[in-house]
C-alpha positions in Angstrom: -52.4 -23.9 -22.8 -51.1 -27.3 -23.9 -54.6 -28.5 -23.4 -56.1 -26.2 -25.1 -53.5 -26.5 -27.8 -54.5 -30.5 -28.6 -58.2 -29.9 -28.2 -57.4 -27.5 -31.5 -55.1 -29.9 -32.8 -58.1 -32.8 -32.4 -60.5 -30.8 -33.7 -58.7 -29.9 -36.7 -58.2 -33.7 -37.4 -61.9 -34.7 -36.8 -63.0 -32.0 -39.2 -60.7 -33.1 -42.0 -61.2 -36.9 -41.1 -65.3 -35.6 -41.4 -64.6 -34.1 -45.2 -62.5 -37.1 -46.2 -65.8 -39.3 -45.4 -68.0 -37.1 -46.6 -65.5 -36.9 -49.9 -65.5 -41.0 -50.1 -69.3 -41.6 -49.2 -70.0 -39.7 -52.3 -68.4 -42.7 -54.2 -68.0 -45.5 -52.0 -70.2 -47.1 -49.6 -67.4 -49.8 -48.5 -70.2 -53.0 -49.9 -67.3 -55.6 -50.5 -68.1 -58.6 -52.8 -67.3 -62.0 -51.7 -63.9 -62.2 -49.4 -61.5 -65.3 -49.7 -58.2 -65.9 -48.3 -56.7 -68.4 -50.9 -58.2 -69.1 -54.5 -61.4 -67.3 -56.4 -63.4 -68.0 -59.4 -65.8 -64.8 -60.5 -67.5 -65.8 -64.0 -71.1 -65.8 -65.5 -72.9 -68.4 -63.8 -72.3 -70.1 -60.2 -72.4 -73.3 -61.4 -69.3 -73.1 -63.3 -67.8 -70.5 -60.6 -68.3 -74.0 -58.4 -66.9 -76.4 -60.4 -63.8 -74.1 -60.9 -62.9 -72.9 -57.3 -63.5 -77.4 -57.1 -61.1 -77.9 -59.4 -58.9 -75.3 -57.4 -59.9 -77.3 -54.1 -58.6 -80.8 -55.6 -54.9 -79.5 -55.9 -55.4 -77.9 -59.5 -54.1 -74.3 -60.1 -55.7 -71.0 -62.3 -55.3 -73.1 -66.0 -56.9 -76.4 -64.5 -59.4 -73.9 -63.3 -59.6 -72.2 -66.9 -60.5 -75.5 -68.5 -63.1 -76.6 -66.0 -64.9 -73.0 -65.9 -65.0 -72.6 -69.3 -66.8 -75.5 -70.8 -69.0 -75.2 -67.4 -70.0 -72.0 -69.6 -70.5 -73.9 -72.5 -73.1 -76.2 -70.9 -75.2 -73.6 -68.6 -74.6 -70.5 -70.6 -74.7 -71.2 -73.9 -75.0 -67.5 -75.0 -71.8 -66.9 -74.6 -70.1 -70.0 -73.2 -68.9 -72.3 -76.1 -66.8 -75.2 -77.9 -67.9 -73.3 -81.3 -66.5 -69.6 -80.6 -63.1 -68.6 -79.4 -61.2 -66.1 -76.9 -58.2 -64.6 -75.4 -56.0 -65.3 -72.1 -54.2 -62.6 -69.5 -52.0 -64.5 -67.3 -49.7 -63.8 -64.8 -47.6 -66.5 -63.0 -46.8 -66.0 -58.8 -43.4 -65.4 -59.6 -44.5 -62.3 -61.9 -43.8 -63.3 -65.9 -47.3 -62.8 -67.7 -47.9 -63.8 -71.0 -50.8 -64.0 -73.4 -52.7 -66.4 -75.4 -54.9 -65.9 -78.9 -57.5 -68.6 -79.7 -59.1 -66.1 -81.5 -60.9 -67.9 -84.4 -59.9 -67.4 -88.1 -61.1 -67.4 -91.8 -61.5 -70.6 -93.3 -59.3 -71.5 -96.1 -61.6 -71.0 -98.6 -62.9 -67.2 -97.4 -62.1 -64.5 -100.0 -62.0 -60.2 -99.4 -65.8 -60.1 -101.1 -68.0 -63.2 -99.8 -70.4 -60.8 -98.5 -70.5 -59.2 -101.2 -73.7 -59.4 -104.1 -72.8 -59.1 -107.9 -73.5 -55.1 -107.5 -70.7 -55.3 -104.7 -73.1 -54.6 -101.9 -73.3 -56.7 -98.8 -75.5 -59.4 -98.6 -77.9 -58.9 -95.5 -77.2 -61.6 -92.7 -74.9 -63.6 -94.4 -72.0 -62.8 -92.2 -74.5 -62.6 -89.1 -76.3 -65.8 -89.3 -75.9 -69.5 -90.4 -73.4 -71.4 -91.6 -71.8 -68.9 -93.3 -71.0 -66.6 -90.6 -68.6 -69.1 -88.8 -65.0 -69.2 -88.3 -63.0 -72.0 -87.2 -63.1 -72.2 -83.6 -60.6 -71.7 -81.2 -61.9 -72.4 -77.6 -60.9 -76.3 -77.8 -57.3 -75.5 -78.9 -56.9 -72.4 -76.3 -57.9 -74.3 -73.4 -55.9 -77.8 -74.0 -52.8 -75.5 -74.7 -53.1 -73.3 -71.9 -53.7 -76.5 -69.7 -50.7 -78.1 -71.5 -48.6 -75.5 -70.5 -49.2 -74.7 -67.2 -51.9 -77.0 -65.5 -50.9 -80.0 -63.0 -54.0 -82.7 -63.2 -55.2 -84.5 -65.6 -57.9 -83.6 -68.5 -60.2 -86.5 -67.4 -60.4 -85.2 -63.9 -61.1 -81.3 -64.8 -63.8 -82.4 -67.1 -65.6 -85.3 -65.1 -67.9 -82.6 -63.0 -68.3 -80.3 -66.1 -69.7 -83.8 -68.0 -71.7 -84.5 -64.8 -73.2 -81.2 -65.0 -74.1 -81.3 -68.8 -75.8 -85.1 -68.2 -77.5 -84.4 -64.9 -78.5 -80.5 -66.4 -78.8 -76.8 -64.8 -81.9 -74.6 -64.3 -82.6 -71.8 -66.2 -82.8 -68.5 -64.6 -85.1 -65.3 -64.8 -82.3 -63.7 -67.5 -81.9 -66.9 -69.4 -85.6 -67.1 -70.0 -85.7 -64.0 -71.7 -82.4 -64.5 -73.3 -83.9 -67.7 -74.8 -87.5 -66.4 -75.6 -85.9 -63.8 -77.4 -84.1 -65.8 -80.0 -87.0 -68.3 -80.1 -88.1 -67.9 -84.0 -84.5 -67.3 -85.0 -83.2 -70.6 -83.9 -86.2 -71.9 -85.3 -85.7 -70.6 -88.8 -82.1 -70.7 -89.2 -82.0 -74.4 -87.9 -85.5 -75.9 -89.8 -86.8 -77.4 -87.0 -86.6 -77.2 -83.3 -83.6 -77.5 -81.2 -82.9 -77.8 -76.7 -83.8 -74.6 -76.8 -87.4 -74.2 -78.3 -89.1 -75.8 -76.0 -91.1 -72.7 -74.2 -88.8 -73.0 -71.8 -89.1 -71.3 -68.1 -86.9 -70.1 -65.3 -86.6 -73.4 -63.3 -87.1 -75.8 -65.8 -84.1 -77.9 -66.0 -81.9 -78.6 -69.1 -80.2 -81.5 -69.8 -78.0 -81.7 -72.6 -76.8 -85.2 -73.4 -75.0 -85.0 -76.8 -72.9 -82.4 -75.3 -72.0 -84.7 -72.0 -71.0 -87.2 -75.0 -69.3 -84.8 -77.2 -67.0 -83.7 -73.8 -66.7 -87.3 -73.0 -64.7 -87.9 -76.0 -62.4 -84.7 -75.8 -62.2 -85.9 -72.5 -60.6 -89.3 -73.3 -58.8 -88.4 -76.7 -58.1 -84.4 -76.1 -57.9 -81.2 -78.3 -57.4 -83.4 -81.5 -60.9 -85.5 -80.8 -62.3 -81.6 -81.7 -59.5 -80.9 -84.9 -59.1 -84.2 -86.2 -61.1 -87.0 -84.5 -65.1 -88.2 -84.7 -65.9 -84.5 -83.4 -64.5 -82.9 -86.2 -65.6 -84.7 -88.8 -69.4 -85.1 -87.4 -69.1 -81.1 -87.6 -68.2 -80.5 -90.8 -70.4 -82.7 -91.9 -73.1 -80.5 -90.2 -71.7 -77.3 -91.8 -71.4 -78.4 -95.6 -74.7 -79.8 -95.2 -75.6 -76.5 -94.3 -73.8 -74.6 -97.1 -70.3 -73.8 -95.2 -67.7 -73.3 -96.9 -65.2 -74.6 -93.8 -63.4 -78.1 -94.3 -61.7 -80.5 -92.4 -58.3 -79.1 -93.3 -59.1 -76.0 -91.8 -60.0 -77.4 -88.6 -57.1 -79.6 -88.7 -54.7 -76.6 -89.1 -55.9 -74.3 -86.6 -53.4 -73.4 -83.8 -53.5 -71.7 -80.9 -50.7 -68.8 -80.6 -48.9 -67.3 -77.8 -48.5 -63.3 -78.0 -46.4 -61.1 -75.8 -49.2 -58.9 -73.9 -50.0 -55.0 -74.1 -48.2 -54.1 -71.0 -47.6 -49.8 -69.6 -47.9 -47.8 -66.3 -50.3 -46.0 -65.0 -49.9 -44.0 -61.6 -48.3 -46.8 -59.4 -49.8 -49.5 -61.5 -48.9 -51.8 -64.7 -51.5 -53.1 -66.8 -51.4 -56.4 -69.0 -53.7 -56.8 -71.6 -54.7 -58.6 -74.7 -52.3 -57.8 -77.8 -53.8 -58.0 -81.1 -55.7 -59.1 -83.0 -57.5 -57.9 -80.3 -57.6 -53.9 -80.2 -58.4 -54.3 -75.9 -54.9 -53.8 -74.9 -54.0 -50.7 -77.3 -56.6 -48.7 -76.8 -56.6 -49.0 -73.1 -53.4 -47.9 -73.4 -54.0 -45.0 -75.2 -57.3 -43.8 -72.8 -55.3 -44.0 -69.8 -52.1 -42.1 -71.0 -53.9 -39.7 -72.2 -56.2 -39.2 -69.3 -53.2 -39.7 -66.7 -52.2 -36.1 -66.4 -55.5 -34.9 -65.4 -56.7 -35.1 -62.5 -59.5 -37.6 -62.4 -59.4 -37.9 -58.6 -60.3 -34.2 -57.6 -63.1 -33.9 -60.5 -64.8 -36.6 -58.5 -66.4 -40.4 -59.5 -68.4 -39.7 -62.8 -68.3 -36.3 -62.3 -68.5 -33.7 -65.4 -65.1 -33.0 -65.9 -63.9 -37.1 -65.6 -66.5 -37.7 -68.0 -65.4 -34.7 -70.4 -61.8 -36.3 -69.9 -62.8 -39.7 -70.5 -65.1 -39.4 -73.6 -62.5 -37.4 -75.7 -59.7 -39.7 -74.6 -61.8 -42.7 -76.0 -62.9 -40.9 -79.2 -59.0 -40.9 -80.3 -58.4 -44.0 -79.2 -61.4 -45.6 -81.3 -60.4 -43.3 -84.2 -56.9 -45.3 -84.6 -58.4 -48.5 -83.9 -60.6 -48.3 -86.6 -58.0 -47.6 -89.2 -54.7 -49.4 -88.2 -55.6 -52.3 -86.2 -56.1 -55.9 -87.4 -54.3 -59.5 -87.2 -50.6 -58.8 -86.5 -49.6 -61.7 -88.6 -51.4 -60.1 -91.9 -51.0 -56.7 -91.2 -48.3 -54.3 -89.6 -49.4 -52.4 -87.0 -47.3 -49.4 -85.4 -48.5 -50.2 -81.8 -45.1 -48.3 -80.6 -46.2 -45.0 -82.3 -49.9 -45.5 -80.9 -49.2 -46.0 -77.4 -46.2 -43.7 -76.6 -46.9 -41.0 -74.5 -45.4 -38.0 -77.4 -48.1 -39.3 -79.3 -51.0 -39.3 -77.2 -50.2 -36.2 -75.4 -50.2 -34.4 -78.8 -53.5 -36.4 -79.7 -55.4 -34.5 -77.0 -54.0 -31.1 -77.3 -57.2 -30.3 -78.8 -58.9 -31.1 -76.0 -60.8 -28.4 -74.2 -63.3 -28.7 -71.2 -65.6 -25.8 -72.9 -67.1 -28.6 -75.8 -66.3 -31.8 -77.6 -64.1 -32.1 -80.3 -66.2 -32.8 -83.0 -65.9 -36.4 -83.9 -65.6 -35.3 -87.8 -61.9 -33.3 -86.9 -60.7 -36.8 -85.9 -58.9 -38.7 -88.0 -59.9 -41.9 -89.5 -62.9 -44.3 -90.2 -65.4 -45.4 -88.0 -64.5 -48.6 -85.9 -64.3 -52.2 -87.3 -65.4 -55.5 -86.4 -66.4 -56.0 -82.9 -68.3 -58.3 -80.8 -71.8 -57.9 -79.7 -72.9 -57.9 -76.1 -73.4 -61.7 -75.5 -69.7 -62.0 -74.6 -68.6 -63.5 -71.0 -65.4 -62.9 -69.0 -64.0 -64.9 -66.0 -61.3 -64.1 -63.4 -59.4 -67.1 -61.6 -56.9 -66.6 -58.6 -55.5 -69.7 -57.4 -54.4 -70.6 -54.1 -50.4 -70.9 -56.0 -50.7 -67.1 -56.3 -51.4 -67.3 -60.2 -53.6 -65.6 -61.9 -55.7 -65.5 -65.0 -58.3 -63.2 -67.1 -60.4 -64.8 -69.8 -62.9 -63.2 -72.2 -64.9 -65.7 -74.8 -67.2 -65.2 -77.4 -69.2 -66.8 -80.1 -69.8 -63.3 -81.3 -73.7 -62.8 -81.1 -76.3 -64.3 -78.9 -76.4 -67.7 -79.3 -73.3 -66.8 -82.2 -75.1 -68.1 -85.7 -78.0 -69.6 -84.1 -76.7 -72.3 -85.8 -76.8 -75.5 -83.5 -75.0 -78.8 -84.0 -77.8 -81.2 -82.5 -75.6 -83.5 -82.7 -72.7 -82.8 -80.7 -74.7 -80.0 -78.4 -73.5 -76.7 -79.0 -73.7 -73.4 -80.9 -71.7 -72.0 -83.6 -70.1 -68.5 -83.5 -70.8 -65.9 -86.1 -67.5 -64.3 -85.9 -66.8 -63.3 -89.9 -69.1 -60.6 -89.3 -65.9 -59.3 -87.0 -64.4 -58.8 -90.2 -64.7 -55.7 -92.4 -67.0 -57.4 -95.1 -66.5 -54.3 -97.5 -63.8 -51.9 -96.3 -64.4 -48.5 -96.5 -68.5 -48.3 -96.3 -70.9 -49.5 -94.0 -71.8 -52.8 -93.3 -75.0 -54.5 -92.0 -74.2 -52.6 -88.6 -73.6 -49.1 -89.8 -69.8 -49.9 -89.1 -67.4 -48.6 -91.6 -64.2 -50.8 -91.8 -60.9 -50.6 -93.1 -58.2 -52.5 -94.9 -56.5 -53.5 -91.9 -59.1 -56.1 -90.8 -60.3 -56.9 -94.0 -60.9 -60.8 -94.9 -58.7 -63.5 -95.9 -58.0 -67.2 -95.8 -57.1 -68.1 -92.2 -56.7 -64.5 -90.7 -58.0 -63.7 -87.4 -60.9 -60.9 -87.1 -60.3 -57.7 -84.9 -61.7 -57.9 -81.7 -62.4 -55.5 -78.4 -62.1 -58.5 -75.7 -60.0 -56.8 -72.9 -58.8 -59.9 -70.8 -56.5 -57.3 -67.9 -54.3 -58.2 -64.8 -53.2 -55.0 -62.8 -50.4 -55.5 -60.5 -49.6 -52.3 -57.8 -46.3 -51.7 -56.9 -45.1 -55.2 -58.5 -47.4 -57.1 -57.1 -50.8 -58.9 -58.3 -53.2 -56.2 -57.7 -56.8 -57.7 -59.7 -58.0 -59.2 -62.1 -60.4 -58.1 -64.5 -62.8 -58.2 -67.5 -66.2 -58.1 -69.7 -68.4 -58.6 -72.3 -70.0 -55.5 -74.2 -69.0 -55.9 -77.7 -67.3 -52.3 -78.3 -67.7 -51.1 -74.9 -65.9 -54.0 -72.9 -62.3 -51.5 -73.4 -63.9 -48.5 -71.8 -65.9 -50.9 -69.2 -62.7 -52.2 -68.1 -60.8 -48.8 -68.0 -64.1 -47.3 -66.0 -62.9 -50.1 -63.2 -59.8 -50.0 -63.1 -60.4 -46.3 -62.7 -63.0 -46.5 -60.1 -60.4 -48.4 -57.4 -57.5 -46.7 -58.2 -59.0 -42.8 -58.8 -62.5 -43.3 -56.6 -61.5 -45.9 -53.9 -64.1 -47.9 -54.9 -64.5 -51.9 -53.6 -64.0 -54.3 -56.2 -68.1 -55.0 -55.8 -68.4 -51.4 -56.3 -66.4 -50.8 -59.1 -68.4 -53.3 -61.4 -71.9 -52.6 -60.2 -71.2 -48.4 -60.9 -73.3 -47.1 -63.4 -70.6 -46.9 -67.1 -70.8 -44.6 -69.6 -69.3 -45.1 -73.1 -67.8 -43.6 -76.4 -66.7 -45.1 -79.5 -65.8 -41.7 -82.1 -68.6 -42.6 -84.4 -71.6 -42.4 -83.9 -71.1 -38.9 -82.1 -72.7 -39.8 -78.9 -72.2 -40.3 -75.3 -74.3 -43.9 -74.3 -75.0 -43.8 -71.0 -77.0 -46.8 -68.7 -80.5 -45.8 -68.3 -81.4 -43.7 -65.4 -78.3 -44.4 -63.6 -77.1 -40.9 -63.7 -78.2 -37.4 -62.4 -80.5 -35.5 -64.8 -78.9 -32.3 -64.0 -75.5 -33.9 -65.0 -76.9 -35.0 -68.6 -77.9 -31.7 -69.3 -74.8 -29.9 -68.4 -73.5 -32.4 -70.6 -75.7 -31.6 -73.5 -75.6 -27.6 -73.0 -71.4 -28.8 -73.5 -72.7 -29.5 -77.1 -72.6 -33.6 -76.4 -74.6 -36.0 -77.5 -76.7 -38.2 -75.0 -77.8 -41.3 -75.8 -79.6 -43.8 -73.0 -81.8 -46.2 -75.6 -78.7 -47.5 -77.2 -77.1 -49.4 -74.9 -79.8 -50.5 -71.4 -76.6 -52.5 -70.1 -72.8 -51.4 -70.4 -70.7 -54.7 -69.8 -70.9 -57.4 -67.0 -68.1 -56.8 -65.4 -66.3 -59.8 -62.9 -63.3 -59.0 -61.2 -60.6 -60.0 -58.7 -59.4 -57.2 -56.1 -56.0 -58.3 -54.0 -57.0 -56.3 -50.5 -53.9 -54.6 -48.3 -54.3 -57.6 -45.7 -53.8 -60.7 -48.5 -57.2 -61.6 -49.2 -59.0 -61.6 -52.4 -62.5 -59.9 -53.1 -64.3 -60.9 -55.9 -66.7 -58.7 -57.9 -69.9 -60.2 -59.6 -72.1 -57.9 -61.9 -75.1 -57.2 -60.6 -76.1 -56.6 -64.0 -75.9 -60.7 -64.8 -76.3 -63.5 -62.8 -72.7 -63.6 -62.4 -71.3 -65.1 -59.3 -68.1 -65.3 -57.2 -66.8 -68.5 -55.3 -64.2 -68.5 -53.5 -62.5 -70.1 -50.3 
């Protein structure tokens, strides 16, 4: 009888062990990215992935690591990588403090509320999207010298000697780069008057070397953050501007800071999540999704299910609603991010909600969402082997930012004023209607969705985590976060899933090209929602850092870039 008793008893198990496989293989494969025990570096391209976990291996910790990795981004991917754009820091330290750091880049002294504007008080087309108008003072030069000041333990000429190396000696062009490159061919030509590195027909596995860059690091390398601000640098750029009608001076490089922010931190389930504080709007509206989609259960509706999608789309239309209207630079404006993120708040903001059809986007309050960056954004995640660990996002705005290169000195300018709300209230170049909030003025940082995040569990590090995507990098970042913790999904897993995105306005779902079931779409659209897979081919490039239960670290590279993690 006893026998018979634990043959049951087995049984019983193997049966429920058999649903909870076939429950998880409906999600999760168990395909791990790269596994190291002590330090990681996950960013856009494996040469500066290298030359960061080498910086790691010479004794230097996350911050060394920062600097290193992101001017390796500045010479091999130029798209995104820069000394002309600007971006934000997520850090948390191996004794647990966390902090934040905004070298977001700002007006320039002389910007007013209508420069875009024509004598009819219409905006101009392209002038806040391309050429020398469309800059803002940049930032990346000041964030990573004062991050390095900080924290970092070697010296600047030793982080930068193989990031020089690499810019003299060059890097190959890939299969993406190519295309990225053949792509913006006649615009660089025409904004630029002539040919530049880059129009030269160039082919995936032709090599580029870029020697007035390897000079321009060179002499940051020997005289630091004020050779860029202050020093030949500086003054060979704005030479290069005003020559080229800018309106930016050496005063205001001279004046820009760097500035450290307290961080968007809250719960969620067992974890806390850190992010970027504004001006960027990453860290309040992930906040708001994810306590307003907490009390559902996202688990039980299953990994991009109908009912997680339903949950997720209307939580992300209220949350882009208020960003629109209330969120801009905090030292300009005052923004009630108590009110917006407390949980009486959201809760009543989705009362509404039903599961029977979508809340029209028209019974939402507010104007349509302001200022963001386009898709050519890049992200890196950096765990050192001193238990620190950092998230970065970085942007010159557009491809290639202005398309306005400095021969000179080797790199692209950002096109970041568009990030501004050119004329508040009505539609600008993009079909985005701004607000007052984030409208322009002298030295005033534009709104941004960069969404730098750390995640600890249970008070400790937990990953690391970030992405470009212009306006869909907050709900790329909440769909990863969401696909560990909810789906039990790997690290690798979790960025290579197929995303899915809302904004408020327009009133559409965007969802990655045949990546999701056909029958799912059209219960969707029988809902009453919106489908829309033209807009948006690619939803982020997701790199992450995943802490596993036995101390190791996984890294996640995007399959959607060529993104790579290296790690020992």
């Amino acid at each position: 009888m006893n026998r018979l008793l634990l043959l049951c008893f087995a049984l019983l198990i193997s049966i429920s062990s058999c649903k909870k496989d076939e429950k998880l293989s409906k999600t999760s494969t168990n395909k791990r990215g790269l596994i190291a025990k002590k330090a990681m570096v996950v960013s856009a391209r494996e040469e500066a992935s290298k030359i960061g976990a080498e910086i790691l291996k010479q004794g230097g910790n996350a911050f060394d690591a920062m600097m290193a990795t992101e001017m390796a981004l500045a010479v091999a991917y130029p798209y995104a990588g820069n000394l002309g754009g600007g971006g934000f820091l997520i850090y948390r330290m191996a004794d647990g403090t966390k902090g934040a750091l905004d070298y977001r880049e700002k007006a320039p002294l002389a910007a007013t509320k209508d420069m875009y504007l024509d004598d009819d008080g219409n905006v101009i087309k392209d002038l806040s999207t391309v050429g020398s108008m469309a800059v803002g003072i940049p930032g990346t030069i000041a964030g990573i010298f004062e991050a390095q000041k900080r924290f970092g333990k070697l010296d600047v000429t030793t982080i930068l000697k193989p990031v020089i190396a690499l810019a003299k000696n060059g890097y190959y062009i890939t299969d993406k780069q190519e295309k990225r490159i053949a792509h913006y061919d006649s615009m660089f030509r025409a904004v630029n008057g002539k040919e530049i590195l880059y129009n030269n027909n160039l082919k995936s596995g032709d090599q580029i070397i870029n020697t007035a860059l390897a000079e321009t690091l060179q002499r940051i390398s020997k005289n630091g953050r004020d050779e860029f601000y202050k020093g030949e640098t500086a003054k060979k750029l704005v030479e290069f501007l005003q020559a080229k009608g800018s309106i930016i001076t050496l005063e205001d490089l001279a004046k820009y800071e760097a500035k450290w922010r307290d961080p968007i931190s809250f719960q969620y389930d067992d974890l806390t999540i850190t992010s970027m504080s504004p001006p960027s709007s990453g860290g309040v509206c992930l906040n708001q999704i994810m306590t307003m989609v907490e009390p559902f259960d996202l688990k039980d509706y299953g990994h991009n299910s109908l009912k997680a999608i339903q949950v997720l789309v209307e939580a992300e239309k209220r949350a882009y609603a208020d960003r629109s209207y209330y969120l801009g630079d905090p030292d300009f404006v005052d923004i009630p991010i108590k009110t917006l993120t407390s949980e009486v708040y959201l809760h009543k903001r989705m009362e509404n909600f039903s599961f029977k059809s979508p809340t029209p986007a028209d019974s939402i309050s507010h104007g349509d969402i302001v200022g963001y960056e386009s898709d050519e954004t890049t992200h890196y995640s950096i765990v050192d082997q001193f238990g620190n660990a950092i998230a970065v996002t970085t942007t010159l705005n557009g491809g290639y930012g202005s398309k306005l290169y400095v021969e000179e000195l080797g790199f692209f300018l950002n096109n970041e004023m568009d990030d501004f709300s050119s004329k508040p209230g009505e539609p600008n170049y993009y079909g985005l209607i701004g607000a007052e909030a984030n409208s322009i003025a002298p030295e005033k940082r534009m709104l941004s969705s960069m969404t730098p995040t750390i995640v600890e569990k249970d008070g400790e590090f937990y990953m690391s985590v970030g992405t470009p995507g212009g306006s869909t990098i907050i709900t790329s970042v909440l769909q990863t976060i969401l696909n560990i913790h909810e789906f039990e999904l790997t690290m690798q897993e979790a960025v290579n899933a197929p995303r899915f995105h809302n904004q408020w306005l327009p009133d559409e779902i965007r969802m990655e090209p045949h990546s999701f079931d056909k029958k799912l779409i059209k219960e969707l659209e029988a809902l009453g929602y919106t489908i829309n897979e033209e807009r948006s081919p690619i939803i982020g490039i997701v790199d992450g850092i995943l802490m596993l239960d036995d101390g190791t670290l996984e890294g996640g590279a995007d399959k959607r870039g060529d993104d790579t993690a290296v790690g020992f």
